[in-house]
C-alpha angles and dihedrals in degrees: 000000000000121000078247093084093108094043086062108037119108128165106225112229109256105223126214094267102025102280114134120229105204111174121227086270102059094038092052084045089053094044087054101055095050093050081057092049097045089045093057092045099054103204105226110204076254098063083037086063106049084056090217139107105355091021083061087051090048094046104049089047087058102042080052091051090050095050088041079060094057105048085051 
């Protein structure tokens, strides 16, 4: 693991029934690291289709993408 750790490490608010608070800045940090991860990995339509591992990562980038929309 990169000396980065620390930079990038953020403890997400725990709210009163489970729910997690996580500020603009921890949600575009986090956007950003799975587009970096998505980007090394490089998803082929075959990875897509076993719906496990990088499909997870694609997946979880675009469902953020699609909350980060609707605060805007």
């Amino acid at each position: 693991m990169s000396g980065d750790h620390d930079k990038y490490h953020w403890t997400p608010k725990v709210l009163k029934y489970g729910g997690v608070y996580l500020s603009a800045k921890e949600i575009n940090e986090l956007r950003e690291a799975l587009e970096e991860a998505v980007y090394f990995l490089e998803p082929t339509d075959e990875d897509m289709q076993k719906k496990a591992g990088v499909y997870r990562v694609v997946t979880a980038l675009e469902n953020l993408k699609k909350l980060k929309g609707k605060d805007a």
